[in-house]
N, C-alpha and C positions, 0 to 999 in steps of 0.2 A: 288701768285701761290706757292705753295708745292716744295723745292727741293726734287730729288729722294734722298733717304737716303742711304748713302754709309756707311762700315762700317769708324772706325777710321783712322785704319791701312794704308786705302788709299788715306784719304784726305791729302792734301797738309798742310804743317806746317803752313804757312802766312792763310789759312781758317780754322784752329783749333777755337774753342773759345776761348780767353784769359779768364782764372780762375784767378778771382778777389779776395781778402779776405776781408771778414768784420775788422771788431773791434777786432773780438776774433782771427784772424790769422788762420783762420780754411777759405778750396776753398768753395766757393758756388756751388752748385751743379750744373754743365755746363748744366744738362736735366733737369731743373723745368720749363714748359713751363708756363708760365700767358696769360693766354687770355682774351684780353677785346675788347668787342663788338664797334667797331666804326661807324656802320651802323646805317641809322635812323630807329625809325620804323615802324616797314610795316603798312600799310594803316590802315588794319583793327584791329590792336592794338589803340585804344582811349587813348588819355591823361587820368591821372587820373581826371582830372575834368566832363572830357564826360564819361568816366565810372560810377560815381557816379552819375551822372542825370540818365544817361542809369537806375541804378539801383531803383534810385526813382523812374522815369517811370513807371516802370517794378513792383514796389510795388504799386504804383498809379492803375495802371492799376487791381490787383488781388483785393484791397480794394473795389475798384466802383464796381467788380464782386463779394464780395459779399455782399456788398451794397444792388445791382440789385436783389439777391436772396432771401437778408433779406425783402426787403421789397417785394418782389411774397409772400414768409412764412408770411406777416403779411397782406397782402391782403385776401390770401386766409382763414388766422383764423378770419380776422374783417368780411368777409362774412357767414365764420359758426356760428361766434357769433350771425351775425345778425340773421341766422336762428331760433338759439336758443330764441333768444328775442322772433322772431314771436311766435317759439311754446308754449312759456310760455303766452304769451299776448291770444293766441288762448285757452288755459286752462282757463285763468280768464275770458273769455268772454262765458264756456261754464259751467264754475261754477255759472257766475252771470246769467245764464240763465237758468241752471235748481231751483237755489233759487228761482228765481222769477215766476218760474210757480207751484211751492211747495208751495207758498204763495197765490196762487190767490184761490179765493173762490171756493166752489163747486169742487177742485180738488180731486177723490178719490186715496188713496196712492196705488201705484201699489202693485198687489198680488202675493207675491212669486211661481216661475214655480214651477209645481206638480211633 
């Protein structure tokens, strides 16, 4: 807990800081405060080991999603392609069918519209 801060002038001598000196014979400065955290911490702070899974996870997770999408995009082009195949397959069966009636006997060559 916090004391109220008084000024100098009215603390008691015996509650002053004693100003220590280093090496070089120079005070430390009575007002540097260091603060170091002795609390554990809170819950929802992860070790760094569960951070890092967290993060693989977390990358795991966006990879399968677009994983999931690459292959919707290549379903949906294997099925145009497939269209594409019928419509070509549909062309050579209606080429091998007007050859083959341009071929058969007694066929007269059709007459140009007037």
């Amino acid at each position: 807990m916090a004391r109220p801060s008084m000024p100098d002038s009215t603390m008691a001598d015996s509650a002053r800081p004693q100003h220590r000196t280093g090496g070089s014979g120079l005070a430390e400065n009575p007002r540097t405060v260091v603060a170091v955290d002795m609390t554990r911490p809170a819950a929802q702070d992860p070790d760094p080991g569960t951070w890092l899974l967290n993060k693989i996870d977390a990358r795991e997770r966006a990879l399968t999603g677009q994983i999931e999408q690459t292959q919707a995009e290549i379903d949906a082009m294997a099925a145009h392609l497939g269209e594409l195949h019928e419509a070509i397959e549909h062309l050579r069966i209606t080429r091998k069918t007007l050859l083959s009636l341009a071929d058969e006997p007694g066929a007269e060559p059709a007459l140009p519209p007037p």
